[in-house]
C-alpha atoms as an extended CHARMM CRD file, in Angstrom:
* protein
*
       161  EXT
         1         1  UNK       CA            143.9330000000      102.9100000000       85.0680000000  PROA      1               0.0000000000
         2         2  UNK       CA            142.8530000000      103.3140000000       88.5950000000  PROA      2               0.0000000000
         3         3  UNK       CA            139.3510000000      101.3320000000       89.4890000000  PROA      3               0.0000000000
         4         4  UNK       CA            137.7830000000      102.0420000000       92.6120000000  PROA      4               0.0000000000
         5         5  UNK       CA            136.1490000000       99.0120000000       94.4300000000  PROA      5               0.0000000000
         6         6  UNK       CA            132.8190000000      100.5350000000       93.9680000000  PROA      6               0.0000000000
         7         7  UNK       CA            133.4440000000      100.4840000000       90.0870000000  PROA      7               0.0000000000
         8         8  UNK       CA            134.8340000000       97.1720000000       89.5990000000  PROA      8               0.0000000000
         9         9  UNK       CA            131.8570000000       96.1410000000       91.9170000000  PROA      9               0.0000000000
        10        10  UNK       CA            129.2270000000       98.2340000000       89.5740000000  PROA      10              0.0000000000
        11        11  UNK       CA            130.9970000000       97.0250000000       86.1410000000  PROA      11              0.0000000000
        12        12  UNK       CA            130.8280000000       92.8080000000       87.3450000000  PROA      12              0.0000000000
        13        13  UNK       CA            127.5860000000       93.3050000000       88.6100000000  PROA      13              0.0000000000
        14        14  UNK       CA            126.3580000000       94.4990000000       85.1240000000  PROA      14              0.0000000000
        15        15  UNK       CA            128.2520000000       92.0750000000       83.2570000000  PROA      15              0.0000000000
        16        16  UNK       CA            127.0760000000       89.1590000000       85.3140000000  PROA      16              0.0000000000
        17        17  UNK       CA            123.4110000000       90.3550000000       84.8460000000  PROA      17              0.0000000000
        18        18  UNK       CA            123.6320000000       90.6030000000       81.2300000000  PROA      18              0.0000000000
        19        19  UNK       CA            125.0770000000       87.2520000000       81.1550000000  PROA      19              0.0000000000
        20        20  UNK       CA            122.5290000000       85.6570000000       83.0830000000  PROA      20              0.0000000000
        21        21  UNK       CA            119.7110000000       87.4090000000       81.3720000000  PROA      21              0.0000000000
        22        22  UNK       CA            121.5100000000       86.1230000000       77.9470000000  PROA      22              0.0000000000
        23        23  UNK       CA            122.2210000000       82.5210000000       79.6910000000  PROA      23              0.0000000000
        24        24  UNK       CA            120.1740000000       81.8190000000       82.0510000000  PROA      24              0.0000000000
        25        25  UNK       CA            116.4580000000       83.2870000000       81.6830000000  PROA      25              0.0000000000
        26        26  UNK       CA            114.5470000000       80.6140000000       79.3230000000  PROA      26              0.0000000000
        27        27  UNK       CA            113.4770000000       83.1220000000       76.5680000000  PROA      27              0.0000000000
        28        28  UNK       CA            110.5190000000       80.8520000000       75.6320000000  PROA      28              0.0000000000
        29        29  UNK       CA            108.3240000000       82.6270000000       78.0050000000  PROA      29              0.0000000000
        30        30  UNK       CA            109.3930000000       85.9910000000       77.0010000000  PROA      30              0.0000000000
        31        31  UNK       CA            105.7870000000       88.0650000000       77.2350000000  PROA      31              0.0000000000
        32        32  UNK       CA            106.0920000000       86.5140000000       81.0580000000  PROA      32              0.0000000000
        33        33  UNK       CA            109.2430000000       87.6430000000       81.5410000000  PROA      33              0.0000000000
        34        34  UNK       CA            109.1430000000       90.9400000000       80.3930000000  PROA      34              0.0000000000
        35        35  UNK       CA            106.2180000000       91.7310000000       82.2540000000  PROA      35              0.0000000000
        36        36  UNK       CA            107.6660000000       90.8840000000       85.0650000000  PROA      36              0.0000000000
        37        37  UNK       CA            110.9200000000       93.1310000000       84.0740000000  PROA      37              0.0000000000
        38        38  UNK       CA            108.9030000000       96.3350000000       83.6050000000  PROA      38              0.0000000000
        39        39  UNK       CA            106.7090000000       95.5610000000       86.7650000000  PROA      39              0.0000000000
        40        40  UNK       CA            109.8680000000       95.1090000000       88.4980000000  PROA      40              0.0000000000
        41        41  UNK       CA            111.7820000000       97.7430000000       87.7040000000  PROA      41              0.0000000000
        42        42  UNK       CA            108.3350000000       99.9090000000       88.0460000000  PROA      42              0.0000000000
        43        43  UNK       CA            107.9450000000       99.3020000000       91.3720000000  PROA      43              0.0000000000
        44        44  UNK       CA            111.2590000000       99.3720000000       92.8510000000  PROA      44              0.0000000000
        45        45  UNK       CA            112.0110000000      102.8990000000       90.5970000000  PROA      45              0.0000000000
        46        46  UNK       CA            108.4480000000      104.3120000000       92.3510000000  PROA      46              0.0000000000
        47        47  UNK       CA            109.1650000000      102.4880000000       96.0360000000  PROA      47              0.0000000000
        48        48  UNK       CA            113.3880000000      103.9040000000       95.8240000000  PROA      48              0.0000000000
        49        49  UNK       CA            112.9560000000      107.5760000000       95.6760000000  PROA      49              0.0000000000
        50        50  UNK       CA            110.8930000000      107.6220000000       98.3910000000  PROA      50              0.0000000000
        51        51  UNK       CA            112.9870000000      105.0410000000      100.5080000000  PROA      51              0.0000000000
        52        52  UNK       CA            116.0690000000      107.9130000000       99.7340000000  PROA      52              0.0000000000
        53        53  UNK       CA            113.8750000000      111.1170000000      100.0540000000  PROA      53              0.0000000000
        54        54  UNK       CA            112.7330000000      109.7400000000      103.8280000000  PROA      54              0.0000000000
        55        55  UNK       CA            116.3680000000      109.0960000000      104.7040000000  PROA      55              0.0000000000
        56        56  UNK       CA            116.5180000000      106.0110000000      105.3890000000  PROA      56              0.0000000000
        57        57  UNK       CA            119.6610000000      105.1280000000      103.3220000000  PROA      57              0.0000000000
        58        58  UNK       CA            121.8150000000      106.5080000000      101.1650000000  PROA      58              0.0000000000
        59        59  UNK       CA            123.4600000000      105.8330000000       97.6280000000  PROA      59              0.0000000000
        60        60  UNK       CA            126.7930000000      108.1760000000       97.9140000000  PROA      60              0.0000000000
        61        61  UNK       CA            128.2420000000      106.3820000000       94.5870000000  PROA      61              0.0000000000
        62        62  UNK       CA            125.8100000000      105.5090000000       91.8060000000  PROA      62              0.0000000000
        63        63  UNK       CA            124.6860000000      105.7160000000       88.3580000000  PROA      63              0.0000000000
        64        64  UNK       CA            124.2600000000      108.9090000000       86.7820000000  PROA      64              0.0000000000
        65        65  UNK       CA            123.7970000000      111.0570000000       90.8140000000  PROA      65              0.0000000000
        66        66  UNK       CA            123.0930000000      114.5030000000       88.7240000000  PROA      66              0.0000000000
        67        67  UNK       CA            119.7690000000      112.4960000000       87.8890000000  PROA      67              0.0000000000
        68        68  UNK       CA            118.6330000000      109.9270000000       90.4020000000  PROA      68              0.0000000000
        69        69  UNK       CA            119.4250000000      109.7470000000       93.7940000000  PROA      69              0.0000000000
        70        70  UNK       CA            118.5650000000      105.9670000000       93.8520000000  PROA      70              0.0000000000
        71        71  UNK       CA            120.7570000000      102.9640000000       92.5940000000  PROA      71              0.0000000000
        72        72  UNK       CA            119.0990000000      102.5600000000       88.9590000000  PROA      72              0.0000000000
        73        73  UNK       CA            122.0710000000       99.6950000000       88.6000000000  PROA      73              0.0000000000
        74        74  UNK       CA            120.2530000000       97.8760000000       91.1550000000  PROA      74              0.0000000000
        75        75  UNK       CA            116.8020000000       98.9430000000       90.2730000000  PROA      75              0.0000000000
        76        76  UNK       CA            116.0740000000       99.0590000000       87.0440000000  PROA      76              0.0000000000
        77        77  UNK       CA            118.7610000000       96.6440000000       86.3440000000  PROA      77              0.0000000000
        78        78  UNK       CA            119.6790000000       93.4910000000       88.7550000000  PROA      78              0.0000000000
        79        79  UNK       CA            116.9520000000       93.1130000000       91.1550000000  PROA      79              0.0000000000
        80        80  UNK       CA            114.0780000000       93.3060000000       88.0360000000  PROA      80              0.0000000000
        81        81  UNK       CA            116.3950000000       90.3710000000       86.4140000000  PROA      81              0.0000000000
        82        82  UNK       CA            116.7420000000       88.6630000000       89.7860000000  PROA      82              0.0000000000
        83        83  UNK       CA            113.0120000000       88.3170000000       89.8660000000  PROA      83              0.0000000000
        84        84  UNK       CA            113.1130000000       87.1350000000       86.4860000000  PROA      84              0.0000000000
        85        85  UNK       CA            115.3680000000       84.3400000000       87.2110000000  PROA      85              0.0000000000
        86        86  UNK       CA            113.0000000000       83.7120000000       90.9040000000  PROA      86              0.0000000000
        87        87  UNK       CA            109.6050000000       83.8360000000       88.5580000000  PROA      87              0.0000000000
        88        88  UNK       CA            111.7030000000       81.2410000000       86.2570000000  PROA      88              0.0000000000
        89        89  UNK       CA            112.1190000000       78.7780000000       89.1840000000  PROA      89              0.0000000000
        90        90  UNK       CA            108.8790000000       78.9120000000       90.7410000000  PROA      90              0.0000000000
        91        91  UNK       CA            106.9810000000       79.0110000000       87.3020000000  PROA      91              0.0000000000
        92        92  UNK       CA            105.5220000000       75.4630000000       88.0930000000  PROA      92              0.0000000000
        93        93  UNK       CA            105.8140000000       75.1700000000       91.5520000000  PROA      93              0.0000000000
        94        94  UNK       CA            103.1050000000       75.4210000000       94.1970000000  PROA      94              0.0000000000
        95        95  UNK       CA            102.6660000000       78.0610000000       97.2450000000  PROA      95              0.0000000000
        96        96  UNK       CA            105.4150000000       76.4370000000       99.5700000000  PROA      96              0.0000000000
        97        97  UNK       CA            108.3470000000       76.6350000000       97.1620000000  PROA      97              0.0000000000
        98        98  UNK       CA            107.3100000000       80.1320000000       96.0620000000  PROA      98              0.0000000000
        99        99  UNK       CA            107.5780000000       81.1080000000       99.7350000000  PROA      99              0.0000000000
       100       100  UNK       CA            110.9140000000       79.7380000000      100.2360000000  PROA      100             0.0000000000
       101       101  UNK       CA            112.2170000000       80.4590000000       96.9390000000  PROA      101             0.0000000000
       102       102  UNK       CA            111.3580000000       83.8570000000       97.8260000000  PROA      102             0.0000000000
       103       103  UNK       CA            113.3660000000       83.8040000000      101.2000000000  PROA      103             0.0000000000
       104       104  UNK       CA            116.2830000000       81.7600000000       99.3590000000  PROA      104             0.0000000000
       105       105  UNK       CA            116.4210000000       84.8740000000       96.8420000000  PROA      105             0.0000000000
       106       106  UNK       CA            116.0630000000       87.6920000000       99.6940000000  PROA      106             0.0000000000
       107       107  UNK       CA            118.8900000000       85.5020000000      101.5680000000  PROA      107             0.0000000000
       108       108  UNK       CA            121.4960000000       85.7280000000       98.6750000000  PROA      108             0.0000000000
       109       109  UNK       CA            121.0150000000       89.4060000000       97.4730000000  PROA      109             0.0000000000
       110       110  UNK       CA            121.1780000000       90.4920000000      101.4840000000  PROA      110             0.0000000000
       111       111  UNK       CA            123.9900000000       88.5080000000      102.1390000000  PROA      111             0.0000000000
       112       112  UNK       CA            125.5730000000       90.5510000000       99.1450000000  PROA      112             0.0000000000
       113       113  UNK       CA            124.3080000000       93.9020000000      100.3640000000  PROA      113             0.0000000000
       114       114  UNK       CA            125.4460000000       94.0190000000      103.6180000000  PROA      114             0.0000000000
       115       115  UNK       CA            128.9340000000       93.9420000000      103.5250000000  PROA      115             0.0000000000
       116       116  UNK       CA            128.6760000000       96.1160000000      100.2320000000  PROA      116             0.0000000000
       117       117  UNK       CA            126.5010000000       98.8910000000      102.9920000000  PROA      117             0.0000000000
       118       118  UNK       CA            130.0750000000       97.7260000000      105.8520000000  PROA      118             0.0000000000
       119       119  UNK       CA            133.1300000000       97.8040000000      102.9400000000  PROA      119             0.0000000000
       120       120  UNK       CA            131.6690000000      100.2330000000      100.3210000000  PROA      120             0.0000000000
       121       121  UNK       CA            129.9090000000      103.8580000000       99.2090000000  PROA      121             0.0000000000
       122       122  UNK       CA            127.7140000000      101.6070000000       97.3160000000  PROA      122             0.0000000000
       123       123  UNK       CA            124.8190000000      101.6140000000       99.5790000000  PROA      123             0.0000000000
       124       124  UNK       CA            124.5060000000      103.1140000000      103.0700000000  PROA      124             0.0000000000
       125       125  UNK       CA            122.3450000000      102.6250000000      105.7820000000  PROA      125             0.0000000000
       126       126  UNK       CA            120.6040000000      105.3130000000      107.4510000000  PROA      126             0.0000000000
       127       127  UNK       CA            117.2280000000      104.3200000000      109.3840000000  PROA      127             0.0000000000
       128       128  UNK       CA            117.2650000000      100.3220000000      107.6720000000  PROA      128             0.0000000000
       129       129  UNK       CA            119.0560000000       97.1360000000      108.7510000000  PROA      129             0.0000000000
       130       130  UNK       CA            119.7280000000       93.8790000000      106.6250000000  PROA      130             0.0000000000
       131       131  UNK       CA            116.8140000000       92.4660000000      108.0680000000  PROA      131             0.0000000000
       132       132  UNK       CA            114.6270000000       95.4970000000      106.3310000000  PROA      132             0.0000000000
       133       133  UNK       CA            116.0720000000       94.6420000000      103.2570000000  PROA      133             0.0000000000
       134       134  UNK       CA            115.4110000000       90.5790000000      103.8200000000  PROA      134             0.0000000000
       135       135  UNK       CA            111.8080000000       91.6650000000      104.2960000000  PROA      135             0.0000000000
       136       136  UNK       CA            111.2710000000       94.0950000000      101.5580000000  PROA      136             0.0000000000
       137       137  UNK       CA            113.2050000000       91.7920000000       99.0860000000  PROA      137             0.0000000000
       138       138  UNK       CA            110.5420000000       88.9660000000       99.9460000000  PROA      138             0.0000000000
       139       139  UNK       CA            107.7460000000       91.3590000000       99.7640000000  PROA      139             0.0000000000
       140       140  UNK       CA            108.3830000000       92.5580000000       96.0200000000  PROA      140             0.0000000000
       141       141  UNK       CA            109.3810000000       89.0760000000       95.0750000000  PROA      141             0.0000000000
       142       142  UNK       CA            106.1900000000       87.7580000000       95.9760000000  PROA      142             0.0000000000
       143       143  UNK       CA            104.6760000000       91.2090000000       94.8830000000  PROA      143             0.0000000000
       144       144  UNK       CA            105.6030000000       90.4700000000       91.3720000000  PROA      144             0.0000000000
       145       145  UNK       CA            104.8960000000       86.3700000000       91.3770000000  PROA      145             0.0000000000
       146       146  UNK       CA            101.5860000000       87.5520000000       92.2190000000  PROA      146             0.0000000000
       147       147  UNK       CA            101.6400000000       90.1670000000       89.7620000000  PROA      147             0.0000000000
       148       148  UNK       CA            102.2030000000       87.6540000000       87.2040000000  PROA      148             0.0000000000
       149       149  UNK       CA             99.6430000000       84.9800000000       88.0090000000  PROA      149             0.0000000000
       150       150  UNK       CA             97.1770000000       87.7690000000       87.6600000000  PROA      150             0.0000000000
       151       151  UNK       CA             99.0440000000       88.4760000000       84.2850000000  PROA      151             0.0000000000
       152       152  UNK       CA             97.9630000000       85.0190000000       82.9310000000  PROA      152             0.0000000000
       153       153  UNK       CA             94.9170000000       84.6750000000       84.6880000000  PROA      153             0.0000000000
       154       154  UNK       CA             93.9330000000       87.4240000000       82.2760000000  PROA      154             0.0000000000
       155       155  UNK       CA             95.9100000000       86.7550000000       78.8990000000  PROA      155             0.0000000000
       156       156  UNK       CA             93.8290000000       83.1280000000       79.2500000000  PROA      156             0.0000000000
       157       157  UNK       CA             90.7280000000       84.1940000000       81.0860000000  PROA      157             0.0000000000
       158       158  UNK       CA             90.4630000000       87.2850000000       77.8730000000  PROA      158             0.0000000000
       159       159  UNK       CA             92.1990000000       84.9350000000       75.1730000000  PROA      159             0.0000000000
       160       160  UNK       CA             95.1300000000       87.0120000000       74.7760000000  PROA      160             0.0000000000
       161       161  UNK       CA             97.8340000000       84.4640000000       74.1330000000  PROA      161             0.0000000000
């Protein structure tokens, strides 16, 4: 058996997300974190496809390419459980830490990308840099901790939990 890089790369990062939503994410919350999963994966399914169609980069190996010209792995996938795990850690925390939690996360998952977009076919850039992705990684982060202190502004504000 013959594994390309880009498939032992795609098959770890699936396992490692599994285990960390199994390990990691503190289930006790789960209407929080769920909502945050489908917001996630939501807006980076509805933000991708355009990001693709305008050319400005490039998935030449991914998930299921007859379909989606996006990296649903990454999508729908890691990044909606990495802002789990970010929503987990700045659950209690006031607006500093969320900021730099939020750069801390962006930091991490660019610092992976990058040399995946110099070494791989995983991801390629066209018209982005890493320091589009740094941004755009802190934007949805905070995008979604926003998203769900509106969340339980309303489940408490409406008596819903």
């Amino acid at each position: 058996m013959n594994l390309s890089l880009e498939t032992i790369i795609t098959i770890v990062s699936i396992v490692i997300t599994l285990l960390l939503l199994i390990f990691v994410v503190d289930w006790r919350y789960f209407r929080d974190w769920i909502v945050v999963f489908l917001f996630k994966s939501c807006l980076d399914f509805l933000w991708g496809s355009p990001v693709v169609n305008l050319k400005m980069l490039d998935y030449p190996i991914r998930l299921l390419p007859e379909f989606y010209n996006t990296s649903i792995l990454f999508e729908i996938w890691v990044f909606p459980t990495l802002c789990v795990l970010y929503n987990q850690v700045t659950r209690e925390r006031g607006f500093w830490p969320i900021i730099g939690y939020s750069v801390l996360f962006s930091a991490g998952i660019t610092a992976i990308e990058y040399p995946l977009e110099l070494y791989t076919d995983l991801i390629e850039y066209l018209n982005w840099t890493w320091f589009t992705t740094f941004y755009t990684l802190n934007i949805t982060f905070l995008l979604s901790r926003t998203f769900i202190a509106f969340f339980r502004w309303g489940c408490d504000h409406f008596n819903t939990r």
